[in-house]
C-alpha positions in Angstrom: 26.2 21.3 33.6 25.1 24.9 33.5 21.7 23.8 34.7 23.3 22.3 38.2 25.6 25.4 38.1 22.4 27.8 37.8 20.6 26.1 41.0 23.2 26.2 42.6 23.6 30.1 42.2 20.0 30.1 43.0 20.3 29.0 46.1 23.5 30.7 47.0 21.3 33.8 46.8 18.6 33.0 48.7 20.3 32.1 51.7 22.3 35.2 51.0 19.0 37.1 51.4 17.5 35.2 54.0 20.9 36.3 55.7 20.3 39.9 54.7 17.1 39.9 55.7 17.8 38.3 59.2 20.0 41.1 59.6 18.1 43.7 58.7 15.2 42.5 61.6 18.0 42.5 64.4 19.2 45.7 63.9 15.7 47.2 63.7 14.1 48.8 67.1 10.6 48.1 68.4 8.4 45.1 68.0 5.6 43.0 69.5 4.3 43.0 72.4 1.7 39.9 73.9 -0.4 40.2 76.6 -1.4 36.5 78.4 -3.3 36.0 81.3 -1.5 39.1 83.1 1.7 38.5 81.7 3.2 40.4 78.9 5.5 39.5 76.0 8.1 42.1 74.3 9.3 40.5 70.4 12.0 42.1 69.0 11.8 42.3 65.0 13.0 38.7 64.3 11.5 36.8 66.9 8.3 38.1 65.5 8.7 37.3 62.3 9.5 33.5 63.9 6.4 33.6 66.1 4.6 33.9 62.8 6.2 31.5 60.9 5.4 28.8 63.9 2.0 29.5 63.9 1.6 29.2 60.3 3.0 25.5 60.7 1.2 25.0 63.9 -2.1 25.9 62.4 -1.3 23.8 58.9 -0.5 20.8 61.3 -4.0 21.3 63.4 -5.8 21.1 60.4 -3.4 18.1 59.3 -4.5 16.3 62.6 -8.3 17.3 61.9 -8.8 15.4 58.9 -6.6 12.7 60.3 -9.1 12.3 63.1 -12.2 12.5 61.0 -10.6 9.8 58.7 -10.0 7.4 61.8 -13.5 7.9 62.8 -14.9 7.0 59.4 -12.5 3.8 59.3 -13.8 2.8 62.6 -17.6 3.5 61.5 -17.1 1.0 58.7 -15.1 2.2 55.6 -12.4 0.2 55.2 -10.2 2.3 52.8 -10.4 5.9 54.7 -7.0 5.7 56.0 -5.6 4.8 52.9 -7.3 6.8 51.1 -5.7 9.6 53.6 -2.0 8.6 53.2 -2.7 8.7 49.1 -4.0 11.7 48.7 -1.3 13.6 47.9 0.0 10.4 45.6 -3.3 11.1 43.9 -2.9 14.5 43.2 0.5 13.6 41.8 -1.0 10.9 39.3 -3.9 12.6 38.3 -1.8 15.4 37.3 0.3 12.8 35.3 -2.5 11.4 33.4 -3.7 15.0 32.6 -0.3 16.0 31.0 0.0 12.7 29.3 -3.7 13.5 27.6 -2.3 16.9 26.6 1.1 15.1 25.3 -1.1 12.6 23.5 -3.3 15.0 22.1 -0.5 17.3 20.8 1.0 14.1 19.2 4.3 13.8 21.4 3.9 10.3 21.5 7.2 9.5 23.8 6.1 12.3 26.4 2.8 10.7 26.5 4.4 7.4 27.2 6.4 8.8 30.3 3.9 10.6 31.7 1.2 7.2 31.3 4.7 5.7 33.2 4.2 8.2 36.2 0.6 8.1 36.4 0.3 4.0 36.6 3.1 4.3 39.3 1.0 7.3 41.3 -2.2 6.0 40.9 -2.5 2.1 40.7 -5.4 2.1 38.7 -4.7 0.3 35.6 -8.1 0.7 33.8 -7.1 4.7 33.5 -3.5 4.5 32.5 -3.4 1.2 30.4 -5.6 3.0 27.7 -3.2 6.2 28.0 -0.4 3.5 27.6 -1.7 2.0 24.9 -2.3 4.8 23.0 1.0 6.7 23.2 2.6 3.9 22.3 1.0 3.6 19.4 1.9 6.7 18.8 5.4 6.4 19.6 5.8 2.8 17.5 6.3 0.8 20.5 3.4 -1.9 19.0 4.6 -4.3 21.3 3.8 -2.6 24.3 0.7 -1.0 22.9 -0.4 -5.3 22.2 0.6 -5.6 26.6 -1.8 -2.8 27.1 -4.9 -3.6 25.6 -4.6 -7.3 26.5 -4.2 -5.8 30.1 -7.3 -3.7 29.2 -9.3 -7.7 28.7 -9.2 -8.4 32.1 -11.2 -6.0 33.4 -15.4 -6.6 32.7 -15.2 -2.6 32.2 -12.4 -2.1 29.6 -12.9 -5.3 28.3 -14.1 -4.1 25.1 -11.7 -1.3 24.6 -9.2 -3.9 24.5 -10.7 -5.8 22.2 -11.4 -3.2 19.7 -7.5 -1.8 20.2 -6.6 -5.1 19.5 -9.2 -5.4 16.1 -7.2 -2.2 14.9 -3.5 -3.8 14.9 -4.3 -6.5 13.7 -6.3 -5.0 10.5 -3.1 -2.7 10.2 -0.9 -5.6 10.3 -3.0 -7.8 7.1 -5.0 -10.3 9.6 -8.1 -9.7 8.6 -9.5 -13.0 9.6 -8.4 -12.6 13.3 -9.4 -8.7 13.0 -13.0 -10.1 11.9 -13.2 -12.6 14.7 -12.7 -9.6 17.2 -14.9 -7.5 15.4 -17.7 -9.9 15.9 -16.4 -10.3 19.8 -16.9 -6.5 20.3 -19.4 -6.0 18.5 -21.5 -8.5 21.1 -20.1 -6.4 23.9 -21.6 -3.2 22.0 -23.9 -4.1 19.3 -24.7 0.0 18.3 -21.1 0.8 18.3 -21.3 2.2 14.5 -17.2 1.8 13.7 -17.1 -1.7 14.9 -20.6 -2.5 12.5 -19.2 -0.9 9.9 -15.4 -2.9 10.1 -17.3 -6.1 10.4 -19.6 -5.5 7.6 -16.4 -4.5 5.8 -14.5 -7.7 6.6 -17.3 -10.0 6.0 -17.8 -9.1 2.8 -14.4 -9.2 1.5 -14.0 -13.2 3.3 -17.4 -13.6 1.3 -19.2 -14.3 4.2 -22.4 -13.2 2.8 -24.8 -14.6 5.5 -22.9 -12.8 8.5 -22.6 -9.9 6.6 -26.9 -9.9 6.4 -27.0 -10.3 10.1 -24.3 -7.6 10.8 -26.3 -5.6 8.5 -29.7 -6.1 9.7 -28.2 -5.2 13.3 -27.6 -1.9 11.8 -30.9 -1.3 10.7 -32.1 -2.6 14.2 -30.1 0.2 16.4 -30.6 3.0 13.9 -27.3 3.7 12.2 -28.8 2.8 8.9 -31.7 3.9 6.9 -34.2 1.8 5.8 -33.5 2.7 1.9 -30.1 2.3 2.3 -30.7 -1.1 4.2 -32.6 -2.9 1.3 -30.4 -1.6 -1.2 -27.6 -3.2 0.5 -29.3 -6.6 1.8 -30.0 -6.6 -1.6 -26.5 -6.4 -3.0 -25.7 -9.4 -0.2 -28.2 -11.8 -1.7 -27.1 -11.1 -4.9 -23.4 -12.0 -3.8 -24.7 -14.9 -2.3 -26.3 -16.1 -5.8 -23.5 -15.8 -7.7 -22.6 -18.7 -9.8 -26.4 -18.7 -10.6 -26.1 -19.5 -14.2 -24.2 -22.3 -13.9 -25.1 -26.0 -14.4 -24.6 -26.6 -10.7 -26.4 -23.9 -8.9 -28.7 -24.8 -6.1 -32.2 -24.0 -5.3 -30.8 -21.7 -2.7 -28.9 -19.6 -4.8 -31.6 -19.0 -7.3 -33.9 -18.1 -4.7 -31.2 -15.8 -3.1 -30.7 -14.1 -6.8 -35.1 -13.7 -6.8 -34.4 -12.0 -3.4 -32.0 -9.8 -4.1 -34.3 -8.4 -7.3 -37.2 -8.2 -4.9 -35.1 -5.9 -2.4 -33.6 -3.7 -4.8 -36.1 -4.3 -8.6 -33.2 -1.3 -10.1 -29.9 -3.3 -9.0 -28.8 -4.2 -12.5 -26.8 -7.3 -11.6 -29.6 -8.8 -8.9 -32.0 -8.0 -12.2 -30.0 -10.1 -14.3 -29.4 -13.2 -11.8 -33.1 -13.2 -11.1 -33.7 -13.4 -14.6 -31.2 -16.0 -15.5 -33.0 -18.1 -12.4 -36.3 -17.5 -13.5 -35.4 -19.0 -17.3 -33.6 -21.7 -15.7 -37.0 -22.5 -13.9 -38.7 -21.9 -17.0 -40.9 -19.0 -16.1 -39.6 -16.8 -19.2 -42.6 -14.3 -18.6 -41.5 -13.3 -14.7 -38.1 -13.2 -16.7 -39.1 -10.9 -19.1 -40.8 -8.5 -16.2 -37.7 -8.2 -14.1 -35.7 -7.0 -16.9 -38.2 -4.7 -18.2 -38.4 -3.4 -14.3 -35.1 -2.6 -14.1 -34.1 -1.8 -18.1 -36.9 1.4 -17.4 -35.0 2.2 -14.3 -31.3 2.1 -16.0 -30.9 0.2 -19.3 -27.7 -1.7 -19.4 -26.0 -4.4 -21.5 -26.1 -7.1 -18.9 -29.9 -6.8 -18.8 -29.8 -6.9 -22.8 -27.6 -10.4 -22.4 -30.5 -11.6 -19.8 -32.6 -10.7 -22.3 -31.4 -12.5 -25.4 -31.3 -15.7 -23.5 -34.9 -15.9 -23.0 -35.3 -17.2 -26.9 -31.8 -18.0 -28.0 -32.7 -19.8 -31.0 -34.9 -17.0 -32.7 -33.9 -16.1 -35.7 -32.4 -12.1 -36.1 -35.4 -10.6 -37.0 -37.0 -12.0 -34.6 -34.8 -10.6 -31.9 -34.8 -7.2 -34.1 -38.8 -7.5 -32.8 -38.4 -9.1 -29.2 -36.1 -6.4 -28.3 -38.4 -3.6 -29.4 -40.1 -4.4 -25.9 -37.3 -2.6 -24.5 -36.9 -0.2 -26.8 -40.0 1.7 -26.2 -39.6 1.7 -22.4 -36.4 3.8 -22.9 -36.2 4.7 -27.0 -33.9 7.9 -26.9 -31.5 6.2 -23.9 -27.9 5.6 -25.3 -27.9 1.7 -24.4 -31.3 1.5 -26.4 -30.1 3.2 -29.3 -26.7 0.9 -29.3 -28.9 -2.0 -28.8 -30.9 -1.4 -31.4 -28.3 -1.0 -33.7 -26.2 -4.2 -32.8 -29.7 -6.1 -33.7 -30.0 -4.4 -37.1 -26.5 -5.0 -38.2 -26.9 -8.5 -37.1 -30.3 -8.7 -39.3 -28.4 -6.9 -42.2 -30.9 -3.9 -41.9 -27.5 -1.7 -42.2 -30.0 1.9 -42.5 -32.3 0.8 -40.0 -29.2 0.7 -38.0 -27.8 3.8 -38.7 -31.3 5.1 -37.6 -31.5 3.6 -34.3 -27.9 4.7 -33.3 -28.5 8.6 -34.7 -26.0 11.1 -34.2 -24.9 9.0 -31.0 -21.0 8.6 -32.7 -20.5 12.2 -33.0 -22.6 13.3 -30.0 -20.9 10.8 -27.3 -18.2 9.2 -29.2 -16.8 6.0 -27.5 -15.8 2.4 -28.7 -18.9 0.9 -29.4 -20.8 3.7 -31.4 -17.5 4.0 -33.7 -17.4 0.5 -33.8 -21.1 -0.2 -34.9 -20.8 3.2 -37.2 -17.7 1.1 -38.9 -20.0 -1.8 -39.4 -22.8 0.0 -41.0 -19.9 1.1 -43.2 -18.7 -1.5 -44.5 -22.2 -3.5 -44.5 -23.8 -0.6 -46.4 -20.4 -1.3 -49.3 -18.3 2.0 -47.8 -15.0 2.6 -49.2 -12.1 1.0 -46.7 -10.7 4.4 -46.4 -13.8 5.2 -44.1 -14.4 1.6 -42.5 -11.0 2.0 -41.3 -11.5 5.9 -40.4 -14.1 4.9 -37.9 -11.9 1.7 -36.8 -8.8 4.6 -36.3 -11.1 6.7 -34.2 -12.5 3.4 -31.7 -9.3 2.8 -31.0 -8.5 6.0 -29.0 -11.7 6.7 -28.1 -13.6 6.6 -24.4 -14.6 2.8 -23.5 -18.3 4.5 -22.8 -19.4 3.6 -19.0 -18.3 1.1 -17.0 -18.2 -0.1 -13.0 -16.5 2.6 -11.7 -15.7 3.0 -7.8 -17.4 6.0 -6.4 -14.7 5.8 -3.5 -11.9 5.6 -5.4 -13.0 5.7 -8.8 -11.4 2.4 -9.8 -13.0 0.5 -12.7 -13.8 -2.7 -13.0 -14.1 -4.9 -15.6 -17.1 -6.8 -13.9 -19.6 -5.8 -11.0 -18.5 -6.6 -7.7 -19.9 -6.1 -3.9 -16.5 -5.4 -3.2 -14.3 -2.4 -4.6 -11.3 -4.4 -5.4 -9.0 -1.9 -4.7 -10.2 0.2 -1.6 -12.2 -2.7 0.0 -15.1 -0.5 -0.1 -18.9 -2.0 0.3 -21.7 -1.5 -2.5 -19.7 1.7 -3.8 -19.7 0.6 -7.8 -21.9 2.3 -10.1 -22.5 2.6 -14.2 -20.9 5.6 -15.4 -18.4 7.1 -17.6 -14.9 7.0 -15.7 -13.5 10.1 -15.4 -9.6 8.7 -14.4 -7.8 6.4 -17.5 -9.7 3.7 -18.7 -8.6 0.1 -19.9 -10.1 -1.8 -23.0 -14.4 -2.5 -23.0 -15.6 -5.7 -22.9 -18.9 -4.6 -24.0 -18.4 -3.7 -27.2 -16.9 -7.3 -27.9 -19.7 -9.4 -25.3 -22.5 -7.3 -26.8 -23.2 -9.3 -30.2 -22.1 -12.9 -29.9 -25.0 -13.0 -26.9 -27.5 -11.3 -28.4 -27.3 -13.3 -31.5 -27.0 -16.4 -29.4 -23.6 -17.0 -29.5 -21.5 -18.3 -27.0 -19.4 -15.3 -24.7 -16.0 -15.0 -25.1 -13.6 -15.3 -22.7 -11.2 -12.5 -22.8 -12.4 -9.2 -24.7 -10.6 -8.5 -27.7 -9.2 -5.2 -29.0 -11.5 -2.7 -30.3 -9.8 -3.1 -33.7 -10.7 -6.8 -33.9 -14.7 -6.6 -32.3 -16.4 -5.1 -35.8 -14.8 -7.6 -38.6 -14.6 -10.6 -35.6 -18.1 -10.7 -34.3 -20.4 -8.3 -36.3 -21.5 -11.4 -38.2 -24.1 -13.3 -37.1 -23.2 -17.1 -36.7 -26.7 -17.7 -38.0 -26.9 -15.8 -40.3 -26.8 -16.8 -44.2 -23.2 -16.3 -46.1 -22.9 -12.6 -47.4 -20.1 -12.7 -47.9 -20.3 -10.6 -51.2 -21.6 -7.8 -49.2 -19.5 -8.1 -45.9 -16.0 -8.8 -46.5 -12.7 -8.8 -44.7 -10.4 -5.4 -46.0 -8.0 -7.9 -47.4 -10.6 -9.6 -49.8 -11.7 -6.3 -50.7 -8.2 -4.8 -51.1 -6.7 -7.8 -53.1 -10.8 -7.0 -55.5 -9.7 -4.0 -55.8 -6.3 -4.8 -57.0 -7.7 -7.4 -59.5 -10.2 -4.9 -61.3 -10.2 -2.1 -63.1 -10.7 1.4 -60.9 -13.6 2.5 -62.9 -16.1 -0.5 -63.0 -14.8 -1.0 -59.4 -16.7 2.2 -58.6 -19.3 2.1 -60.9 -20.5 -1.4 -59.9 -20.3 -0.4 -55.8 -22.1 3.0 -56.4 -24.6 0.8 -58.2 -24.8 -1.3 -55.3 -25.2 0.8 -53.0 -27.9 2.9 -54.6 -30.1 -0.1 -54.8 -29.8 -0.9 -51.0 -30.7 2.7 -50.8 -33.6 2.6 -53.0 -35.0 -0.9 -51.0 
């Protein structure tokens, strides 16, 4: 209302002053005088102001009539849209302008303005293949999915835009959960533009999470082939493929192909714990124990880890602890003063029963880097060596709130994860797990309770247990002979205690304990 009220004030006073003016020119003496061909012209004040206006217009319509003539002449020499082309000029101008505000609207994020000015522009211009991707967009921006899906699949008609479609497409449906139809267009657009590095990287992504392992080491080696991936980068990660591919190597059914696929993946990356494993595991199933024993040595000197350790015990599963105690020394002395050796190490010696031999291989690793295990195994050297409960059950006390030591932690998101994976399991991220010490909250180890039970030959168990249960659960050796006067549960050593007399209760253990000492 005060907007129509304004304009029309507006133009009250300009034909008020045009009025004025008008006026003013009558009542003023003199003016112009025009000589042509003899004859001569007197123009008061207004009439010359007139004359000029005229000529203005007459010149603005020659030059109208000019490029009129010049655009008839081209349509006659051949060029078919001159004429229209003429007529939609100023149409032109108008949409152009349109689709410039509507890039400025879209870029400033004012998604409906964006919309409405995409609206003028496709009505100004005609040319869908500018203002369906302006459409598109805005409405995306503005929520209107429905019409953003019209657009792009408008965008597939044309050989030109085909592939923006496509990929605008790929994008609503990842953000609406299809990722099987999202990877199908990824695969669509990335034939249209093979070095397109988002759409390599979105397929890679979505391959590996539908386990499609042998598209993902095509989409992959495409990569490497147009140069958005380094050569280093490219084994590590062909490697982590074939080892996905292989997985399920160790059991009863696994093919040729998988075995060959875990071999592979060792090959391409020798320091990729898990591939090190699976190669070993094949190479034992194949009986070659020797090319076993080299892969895990490879990649124990590059990182030591407990999975390589299980790999390892499986080579001679039926050796007796000692024997182990001296297999395992291989590895010792490729890393001696690494963490995982020294836990190693110590595992084997309690499950030989050489409890000071134990205590020497894990050093002053439970006050230095205190976690789970190292309290745990310090417990067990405790109570194999005929310590009082009171400290069997201070180190217990102490593993159960202490760090889990390192596990598969997400270097996107720094999720852990109980068991390698290609595949962060929480972010979707590729190849982003590595061995370290979380830094967020951690849940309960399983190494601590896997750890003995396979390197004494045992079978693994299922679900890890507590920390509390791992030290008076499994830190026997199934093997091993019954010692049981030596290694006892706290009840039977409690409901001992109970049953005899304080003094020779002491006397006896101190005496006991001395002559372990003193062998």
């Amino acid at each position: 209302m005060l907007w129509s009220l304004l304009k029309i004030l507006v133009f009250v006073a300009i034909v008020a002053l045009l009025a004025l003016g008008a006026g003013i020119l009558m009542e003023t003496a003199g003016g112009v005088q025009i000589t042509v061909a003899g004859t001569e012209y007197t123009l008061g004040a207004l009439q010359s102001v007139m004359a000029l206006v005229a000529l203005v217009l007459i010149v603005w319509l020659f030059f109208k009539l000019l490029s009129l003539l010049v655009a008839t002449l081209k349509f006659l020499n051949g060029d078919e849209t001159a004429l229209s082309r003429y007529f939609d000029k100023g149409r032109e101008a108008k949409g152009y302008q349109a689709l410039s505000d509507g890039l400025m609207a879209l870029a400033s994020g004012e998604g409906r303005l964006a919309l409405a000015k995409a609206s003028r522009a496709e009505r100004y211009l005609e040319k869908p293949e500018l203002t369906d991707l302006l459409t598109a967009q805005a409405a995306e921006m503005a929520g209107d999915t429905k019409k953003a899906a019209a657009a792009y699949k408008r965008l597939l008609g044309n050989q030109n835009t085909r592939f923006v479609g496509i990929r605008g497409i790929m994008k609503q449906k990842l953000s609406d959960g299809d990722t099987d139809t999202a990877r199908q267009l990824a695969e669509k657009a990335l034939a249209l533009r093979p070095k397109h590095e988002e759409v390599q990287d979105t397929l890679l992504q979505l391959q590996a999470r539908a386990e499609d392992w042998a598209g993902a080491r095509k989409t992959l080696a495409t990569k490497l082939k147009t140069g958005t991936l380094p050569r280093d980068v490219f084994k590590r990660r062909d490697a982590v493929l074939a080892l996905s591919a292989s997985q399920g190597v160790i059991e009863e059914g696994a093919t040729v192909e998988q075995r060959e696929q875990a071999i592979e993946a060792n090959r391409l990356s020798p320091d990729l714990v898990p591939a090190a494993a699976m190669a070993a595991r094949a190479y034992i199933a194949k009986g070659k124990t020797r090319n076993a024993v080299r892969v895990l040595k490879k990649a124990w000197e590059a990182q030591p880890h407990p999975d390589l350790a299980h790999a390892f015990a499986e080579i001679e599963p039926t050796e007796t602890a000692a024997e182990r105690v001296k297999r395992f020394g291989q590895l010792a002395r490729l890393k001696p003063h690494d963490d995982e050796t020294r836990l190693v190490m110590a595992e084997l010696n309690i499950v030989a029963e050489d409890y000071p031999e134990a205590r020497r291989a894990l050093g002053d690793l439970a006050e230095r880097a205190p976690d789970a295990r190292a309290l745990t195994l310090m417990a067990a050297i405790e109570r194999g060596e005929g310590a009082p409960d009171a400290v069997v059950q201070g180190w217990l006390t102490r593993a159960l709130t202490a760090p889990r030591g390192p596990q598969w932690v997400c270097e996107n998101c720094n999720h852990i994860h109980a068991e390698w994976a290609p595949v962060c399991e929480h972010c979707t991220s590729f190849d982003t797990l590595s061995w370290k010490r979380p830094e967020t909250a951690e849940f309960a180890s399983a190494t601590g309770a896997h750890m003995l039970p396979l390197i004494t030959g045992a079978a693994k168990p299922a679900v890890a247990p507590e920390a509390g249960d791992i030290p008076e659960a499994e830190l026997i050796d199934a093997d091993a002979p019954d010692n049981s006067d030596d290694v006892s549960t706290a009840d039977d050593r409690a409901e001992d205690d109970q049953n005899a007399e304080p003094e020779n209760g002491d006397t006896e253990r101190d005496e006991d304990v001395a002559e372990k000492d003193a062998k």
